[in-house]
C-alpha positions in Angstrom: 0.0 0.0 0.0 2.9 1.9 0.2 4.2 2.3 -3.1 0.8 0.9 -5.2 -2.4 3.0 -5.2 -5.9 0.8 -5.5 -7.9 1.4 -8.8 -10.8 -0.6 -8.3 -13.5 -0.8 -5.2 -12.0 -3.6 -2.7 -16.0 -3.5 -1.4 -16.6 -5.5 -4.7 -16.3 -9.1 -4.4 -15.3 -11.0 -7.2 -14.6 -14.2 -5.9 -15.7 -17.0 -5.6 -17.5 -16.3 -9.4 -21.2 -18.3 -7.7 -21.1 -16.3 -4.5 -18.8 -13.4 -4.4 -17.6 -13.2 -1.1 -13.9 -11.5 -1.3 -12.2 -9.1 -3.3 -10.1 -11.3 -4.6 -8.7 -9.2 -8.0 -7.0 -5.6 -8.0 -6.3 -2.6 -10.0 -2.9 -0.8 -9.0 -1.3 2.0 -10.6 2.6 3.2 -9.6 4.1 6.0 -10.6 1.7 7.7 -12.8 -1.2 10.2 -12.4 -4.4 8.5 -12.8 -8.3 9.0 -12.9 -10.8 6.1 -12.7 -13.4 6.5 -15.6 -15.2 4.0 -14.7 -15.3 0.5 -13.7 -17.3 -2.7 -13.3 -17.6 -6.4 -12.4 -19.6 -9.1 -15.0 -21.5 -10.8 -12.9 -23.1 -12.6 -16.1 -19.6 -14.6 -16.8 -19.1 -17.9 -14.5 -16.3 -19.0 -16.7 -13.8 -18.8 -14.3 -13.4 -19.2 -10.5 -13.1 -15.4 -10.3 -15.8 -12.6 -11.8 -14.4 -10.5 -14.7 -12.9 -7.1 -13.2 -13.1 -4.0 -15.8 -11.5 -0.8 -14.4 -11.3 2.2 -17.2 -8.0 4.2 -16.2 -6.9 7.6 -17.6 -3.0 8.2 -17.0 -0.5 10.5 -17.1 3.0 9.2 -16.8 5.1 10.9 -14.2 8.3 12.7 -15.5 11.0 11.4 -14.2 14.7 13.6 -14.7 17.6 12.1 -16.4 20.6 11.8 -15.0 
């Protein structure tokens, strides 16, 4: 938590895919600027143990000098 900022809601559970339960899937960003557009879990999709997680990021990368 230090270094990695959270992208998506943690309150959304995406796992297991019948009967969420846990966050169990994460969005990070590090180093950059970014804005959440929008995001969403498919709770239509049981084709895997885990729901589908969609997170819609804008970024900015941060300038880093050259040395």
């Amino acid at each position: 938590k230090a270094f990695f900022r959270f992208l998506n809601d943690p309150t959304r559970f995406t796992f297991p895919s019948n009967d969420p339960t846990v966050c169990g899937d994460h969005v990070m960003s590090y180093g950059a600027e970014t804005t959440v557009l929008k995001q969403f879990i498919d709770y239509d999709n049981l084709a895997s143990d885990h729901l589908p997680l969609y997170v819609d990021v804008k970024y900015k990368p941060i300038k880093r000098s050259k040395k």
